[in-house]
N, C-alpha and C positions, 0 to 999 in steps of 0.2 A: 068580472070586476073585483077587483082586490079591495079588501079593508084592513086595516090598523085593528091590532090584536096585542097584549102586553104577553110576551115572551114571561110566563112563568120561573124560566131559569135564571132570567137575569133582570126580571123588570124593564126591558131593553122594549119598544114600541115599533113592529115589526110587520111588511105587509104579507097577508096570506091571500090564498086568493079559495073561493069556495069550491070542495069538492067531494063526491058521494062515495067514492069507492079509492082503491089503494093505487098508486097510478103504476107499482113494478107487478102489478097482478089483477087488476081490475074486479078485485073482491069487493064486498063491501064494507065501509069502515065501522069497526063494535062503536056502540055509545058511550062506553069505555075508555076511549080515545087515550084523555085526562092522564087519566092512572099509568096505562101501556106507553104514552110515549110524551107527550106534554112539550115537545118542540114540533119538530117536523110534521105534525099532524096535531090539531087542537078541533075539543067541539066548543060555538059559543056559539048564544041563543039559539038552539036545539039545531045546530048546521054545522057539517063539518069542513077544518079547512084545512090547506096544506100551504108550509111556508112559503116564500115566495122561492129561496134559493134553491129547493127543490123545483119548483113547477117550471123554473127560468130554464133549467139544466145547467146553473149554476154548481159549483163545489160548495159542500155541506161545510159550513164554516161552526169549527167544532167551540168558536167561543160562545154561540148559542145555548150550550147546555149545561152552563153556571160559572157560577164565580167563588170564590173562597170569602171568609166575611171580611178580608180588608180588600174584597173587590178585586181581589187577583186570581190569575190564571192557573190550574190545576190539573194534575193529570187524570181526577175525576172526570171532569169534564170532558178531556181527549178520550179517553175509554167511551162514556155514553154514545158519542159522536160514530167512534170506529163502530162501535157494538146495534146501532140505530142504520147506519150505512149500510150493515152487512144482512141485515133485517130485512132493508128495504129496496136490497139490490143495490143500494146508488154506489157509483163507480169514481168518486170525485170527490177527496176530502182537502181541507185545509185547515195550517194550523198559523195563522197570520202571525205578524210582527210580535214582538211584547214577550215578556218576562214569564215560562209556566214550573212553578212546583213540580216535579217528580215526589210524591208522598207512597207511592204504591208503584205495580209493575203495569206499566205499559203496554196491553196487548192488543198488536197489530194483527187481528184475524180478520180477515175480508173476503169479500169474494174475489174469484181470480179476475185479473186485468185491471184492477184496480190502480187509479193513480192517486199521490197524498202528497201535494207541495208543502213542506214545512219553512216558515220564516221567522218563526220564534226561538226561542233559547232555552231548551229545556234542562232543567237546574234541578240535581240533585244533592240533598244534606249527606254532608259527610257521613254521618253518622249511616246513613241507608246501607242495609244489606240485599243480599238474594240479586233480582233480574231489573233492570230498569227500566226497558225496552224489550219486548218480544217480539218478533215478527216471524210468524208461520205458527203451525202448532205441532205437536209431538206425533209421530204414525203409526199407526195402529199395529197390535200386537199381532205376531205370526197369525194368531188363530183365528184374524177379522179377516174380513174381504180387502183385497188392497182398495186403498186409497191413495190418489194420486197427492202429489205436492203441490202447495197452492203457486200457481201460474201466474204471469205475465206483469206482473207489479212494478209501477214505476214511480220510487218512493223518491222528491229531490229534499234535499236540505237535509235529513236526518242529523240530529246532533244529541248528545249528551255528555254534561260534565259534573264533578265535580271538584269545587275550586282547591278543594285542598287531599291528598292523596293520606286514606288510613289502612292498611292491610287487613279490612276487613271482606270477609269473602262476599264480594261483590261483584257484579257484571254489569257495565255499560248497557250494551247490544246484542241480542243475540237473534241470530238469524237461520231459523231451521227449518230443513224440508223444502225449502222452496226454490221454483225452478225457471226457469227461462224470465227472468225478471231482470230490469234495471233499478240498481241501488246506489242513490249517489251518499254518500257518508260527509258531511260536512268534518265534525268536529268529535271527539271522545276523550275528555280525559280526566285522570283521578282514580280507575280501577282499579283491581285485582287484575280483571282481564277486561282488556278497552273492546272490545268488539272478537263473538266465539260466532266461529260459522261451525252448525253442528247439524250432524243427521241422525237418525233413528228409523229412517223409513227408508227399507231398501229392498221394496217390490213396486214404487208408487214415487222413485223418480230421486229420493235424497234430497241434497241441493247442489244442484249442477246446472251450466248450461248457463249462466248469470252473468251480468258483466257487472262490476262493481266500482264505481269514480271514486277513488277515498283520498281525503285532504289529513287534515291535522289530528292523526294518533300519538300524544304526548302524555309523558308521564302514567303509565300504565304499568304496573307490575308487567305483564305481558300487553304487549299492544294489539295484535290479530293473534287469536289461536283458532285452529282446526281443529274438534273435534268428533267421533263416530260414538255412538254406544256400541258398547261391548258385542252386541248379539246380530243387529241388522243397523243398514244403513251405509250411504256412501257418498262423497264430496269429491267430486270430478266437474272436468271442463269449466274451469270459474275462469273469470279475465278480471284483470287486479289493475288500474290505469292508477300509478303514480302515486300517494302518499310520500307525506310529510313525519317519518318516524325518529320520534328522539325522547331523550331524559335527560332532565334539565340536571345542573349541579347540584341542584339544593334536594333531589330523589334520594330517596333511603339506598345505603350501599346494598344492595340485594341483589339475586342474579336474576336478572330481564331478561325476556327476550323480544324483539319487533316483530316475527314473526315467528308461530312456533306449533308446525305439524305435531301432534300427539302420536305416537304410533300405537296400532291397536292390532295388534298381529294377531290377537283371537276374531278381529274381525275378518270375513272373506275377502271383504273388497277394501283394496287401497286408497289413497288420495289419487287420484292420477290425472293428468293434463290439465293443471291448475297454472297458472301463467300468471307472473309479475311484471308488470313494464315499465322500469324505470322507476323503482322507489329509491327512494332519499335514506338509506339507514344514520341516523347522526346519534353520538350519543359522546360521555362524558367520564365512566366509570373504566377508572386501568384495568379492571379483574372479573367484574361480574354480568359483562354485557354480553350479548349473542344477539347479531343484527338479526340471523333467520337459523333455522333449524328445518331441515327439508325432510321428508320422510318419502313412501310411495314411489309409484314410477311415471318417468316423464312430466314432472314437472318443472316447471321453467324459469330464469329470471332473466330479468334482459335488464345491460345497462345501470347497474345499481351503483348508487355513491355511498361509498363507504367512507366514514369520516369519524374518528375517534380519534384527538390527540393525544388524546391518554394511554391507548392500546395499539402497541403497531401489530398486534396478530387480534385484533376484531375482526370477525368471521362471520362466515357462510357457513354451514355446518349439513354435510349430506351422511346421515348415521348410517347405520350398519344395513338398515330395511332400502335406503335408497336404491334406485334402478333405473339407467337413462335419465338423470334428470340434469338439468345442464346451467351453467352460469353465459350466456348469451351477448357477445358484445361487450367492448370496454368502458368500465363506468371509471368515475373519478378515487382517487385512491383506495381501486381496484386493483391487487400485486397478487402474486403467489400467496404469500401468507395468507390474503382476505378468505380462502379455502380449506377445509378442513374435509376432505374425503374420504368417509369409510366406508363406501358403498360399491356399488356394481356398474360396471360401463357407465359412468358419469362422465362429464366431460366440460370443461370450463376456459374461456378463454378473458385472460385478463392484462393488464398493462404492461405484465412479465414479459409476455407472450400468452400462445394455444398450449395446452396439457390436453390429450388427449389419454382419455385412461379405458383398460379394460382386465376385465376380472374376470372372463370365460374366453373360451374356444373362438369367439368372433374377432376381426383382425381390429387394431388400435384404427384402421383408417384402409381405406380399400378406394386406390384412384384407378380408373378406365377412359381410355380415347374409344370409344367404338365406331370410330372413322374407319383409324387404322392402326394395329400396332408399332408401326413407324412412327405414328406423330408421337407431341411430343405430350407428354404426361403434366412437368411441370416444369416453370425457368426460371431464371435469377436476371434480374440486371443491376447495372453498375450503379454509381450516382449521374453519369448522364445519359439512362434509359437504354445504354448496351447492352444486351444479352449475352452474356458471362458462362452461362451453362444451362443444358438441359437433358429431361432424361427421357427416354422413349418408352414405350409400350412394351418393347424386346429386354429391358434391362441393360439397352446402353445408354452413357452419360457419356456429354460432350463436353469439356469444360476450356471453352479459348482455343489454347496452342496449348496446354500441358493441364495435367493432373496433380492438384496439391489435394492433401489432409494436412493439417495445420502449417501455411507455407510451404507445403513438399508433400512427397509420398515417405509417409514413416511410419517405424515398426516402434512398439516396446521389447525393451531387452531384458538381461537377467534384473538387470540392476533397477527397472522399471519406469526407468525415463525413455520421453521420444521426444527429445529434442533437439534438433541435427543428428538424426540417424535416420538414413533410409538410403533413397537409390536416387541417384542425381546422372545428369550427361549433361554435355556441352564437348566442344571442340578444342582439341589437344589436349596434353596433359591437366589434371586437374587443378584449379586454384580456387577451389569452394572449401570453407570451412563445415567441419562436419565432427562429429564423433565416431569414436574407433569402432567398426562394425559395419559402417558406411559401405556403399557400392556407388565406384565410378565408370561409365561408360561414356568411351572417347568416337563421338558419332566419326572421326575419319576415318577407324578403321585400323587396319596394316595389323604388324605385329603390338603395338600399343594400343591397344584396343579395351582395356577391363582391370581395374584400379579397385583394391579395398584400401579403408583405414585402418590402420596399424596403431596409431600412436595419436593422441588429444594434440592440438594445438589450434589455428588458426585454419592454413591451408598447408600444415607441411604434416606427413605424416602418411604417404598415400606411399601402396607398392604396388608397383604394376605385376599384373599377372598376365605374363606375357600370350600368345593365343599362337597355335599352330598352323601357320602359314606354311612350312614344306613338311615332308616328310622327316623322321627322323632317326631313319636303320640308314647305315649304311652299307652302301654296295660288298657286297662277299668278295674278299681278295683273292684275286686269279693263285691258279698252283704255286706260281714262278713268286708272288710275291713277298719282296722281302720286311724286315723286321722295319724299315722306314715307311713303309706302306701304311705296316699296321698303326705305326705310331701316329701316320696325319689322318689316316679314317675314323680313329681315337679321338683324334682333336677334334674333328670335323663333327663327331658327335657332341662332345663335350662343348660346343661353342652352340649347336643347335638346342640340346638341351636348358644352359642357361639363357637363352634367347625366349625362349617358351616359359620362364620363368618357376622351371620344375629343380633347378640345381641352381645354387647360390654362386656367386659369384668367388 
């Protein structure tokens, strides 16, 4: 049977219901109660009880644990709450509707599997420096026993802002060590850095493995950064669904970034397999913006809007450490330029077209039928779905009825142009315009057979090079024969030779 108890923290008239022992451990409760915890557990007239929203297996609703003296919400109160949940095992928090203070830092340590719906608004004073939000805690030094990363957390609404942006060294969010968790991010903005995914624990899991919902990262000196400490620790396999990243005009000129891997090359372990899908990068500044900065290997972006009318080379930026990591999918003004590549077998595909790049011994692109090397590898069609060409397995291409490189088969010459020069046929003499160097082949045949270009014009300027169709010695003049002899076997040379096109006319 439950009674009506006044809530010490808020004056608030609350029902508990009677109970002798602690219900996440079935100890017995000190008579101390008071002192130790004076919400979730109270003693009155020498009986102990426990709130109701615990015995329901309701979510610990953290405006229970005070108010500020104009009766407002504080992030005093959210601490006791998380700090009392993690106490007493409960797995179920909430931070309802309404307006809360950020005065101090925020920390989210609980037990694993823990979930915490947030529906309020938590407001930080400009003026606030250091962490505003923690979530996880720091991991233990080499020389402790590993400790795992806290588990399985499923935080929705998360938010922090504040309404006006000062360059003091400040942090939103910061999320470290923790692992196989869902993080939904509502809202961040006003920081130094809108939300740091950070690890320091890299025997005991980092923070990886996590899927993260994130909405509105605005006005942040940097919006999301990654970073490692120096010695241990690693940030792999995260999933990144979508965000809203931008800098309003009215943002100090400074160089931003919306997303921005730190590189830590004294550290062991990389960033690697960290996956973005479909963010919004939007921003404002012609000179000092940087949508993302990649670092590690195999990480991913799929799909990004790139959008700065102020900068037509705002950028992806894959530095010198990158390795495999790839730009995924065409997003909205996505070009060539949105790329800045200085890394190792990267690879991006944008509204240009595919760039496929490589920086070692492995091939830019490696295609296989393992049917058969007969079929075909890859084909082309026309604008009404004809098949135009293709190439096989053997390294031969079929292209139609003929073979072009740019309209034709053509060479560069001294002069370094290839524009009508190369080797052309057709039937009879030639009437193709071409440049001097040109080859023509007359598919009838006979002695007119094989035409170069001599001379620039239109179609005139061809000389046949005649082709040897008879032999051209002729017959050795009998004993008897006279000086008239010699003189028509003479000719008869002389007529076969310029017919072969080797004596001018």
């Amino acid at each position: 049977m439950s009674i009506q108890i006044v809530n010490p923290a808020t004056n608030e008239t609350l029902n508990y219901f009677p109970t002798a022992t602690f219900l996440h451990n079935n100890s017995p409760i000190s008579s101390t109660i008071n002192n130790e915890d004076g919400v979730i557990y109270l003693e009155h007239s020498g009986n102990t009880y426990v709130l109701e929203d615990y015995m329901g297996g309701h979510p610990i609703n953290v405006r229970r644990f005070g108010l500020n003296a104009d009766r407002g919400y504080t992030s005093t109160a959210i601490n006791k709450g998380i700090k009392l949940a993690k106490k007493y095992n409960y797995k179920s928090l909430y931070i309802p509707n309404g307006d809360y203070d950020i005065t101090e830092t925020v920390n989210i340590d609980v037990a694993p599997d823990t979930t915490i719906k947030i529906e309020g608004n938590l407001n930080v004073k400009e003026s606030f420096t250091g962490n505003a939000i923690v979530i996880g805690t720091h991991g233990p030094a080499i020389t402790q026993p590993v400790e795992d990363s806290l588990a399985g957390l499923n935080i929705q609404g998360l938010n922090c802002s504040k309404k006006i942006y000062n360059d003091s060294n400040s942090t939103g969010i910061v999320i470290m060590n923790v692992i196989a968790s869902t993080i939904e991010i509502k809202r961040v903005t006003g920081f130094k850095i809108g939300t740091l995914i950070y690890s320091d624990n890299g025997r005991g899991g980092g923070t990886s493995y996590n899927t993260f919902f994130i909405n509105y990262f605005h006005d942040n000196k940097i919006n999301l950064k990654f970073e490692k400490n120096d010695v241990q620790g690693y940030i792999n396999e995260n999933t990144f669904y979508g965000g809203t990243f931008n800098h309003s005009t009215s943002f100090p000129k400074v160089k931003t970034f919306h997303i921005l891997m730190e590189d830590k090359q004294i550290n062991l372990h990389p960033y690697n397999n960290n996956r973005f899908l479909y963010p919004s990068f939007e921003d404002n500044d012609p000179d000092n913006a940087t949508a993302a900065q990649i670092t590690g290997e195999s990480n991913t972006i799929v799909g990004p809007r790139m959008e700065n009318p102020q900068d037509p080379f705002y950028a992806i930026i894959f530095d010198k450490y990158s390795k495999r990591c790839q730009v995924i999918s065409k997003g909205f003004g996505l070009y060539k330029s949105s790329v800045e590549n200085n890394g190792e077998e990267n690879s991006y595909e944008t509204n240009s077209g595919n760039l496929l790049t490589t920086n070692s011994v492995n091939p830019v692109l490696t295609l296989q039928n393992q049917a058969s090397s007969s079929y075909e590898l890859y084909s082309g069609l026309d604008a009404s779905g004809n098949k135009v060409f293709f190439v096989n397995g053997e390294g031969k291409g079929f292209y139609g009825n003929s073979v072009y490189a740019e309209q034709g088969f053509r060479w560069a010459t001294s002069d370094g142009s290839k524009n009508d020069r190369g080797l052309f046929n057709g039937n009879g003499a030639p009437s193709i315009a071409a440049n001097p160097g040109s080859i023509y082949i007359n598919n009838d045949g006979g002695n007119k057979m094989l035409w170069i270009k001599t001379a620039s014009g239109s179609s005139s300027g061809w000389k046949l090079i005649g082709t040897q169709a008879d032999a051209l010695t002729a017959a050795e003049p009998s004993p008897s024969a006279t000086a008239q002899d010699v003189w028509v076997r003479l000719k008869n040379l002389e007529d076969n030779l310029k017919a072969a096109g080797l004596l001018s006319s």
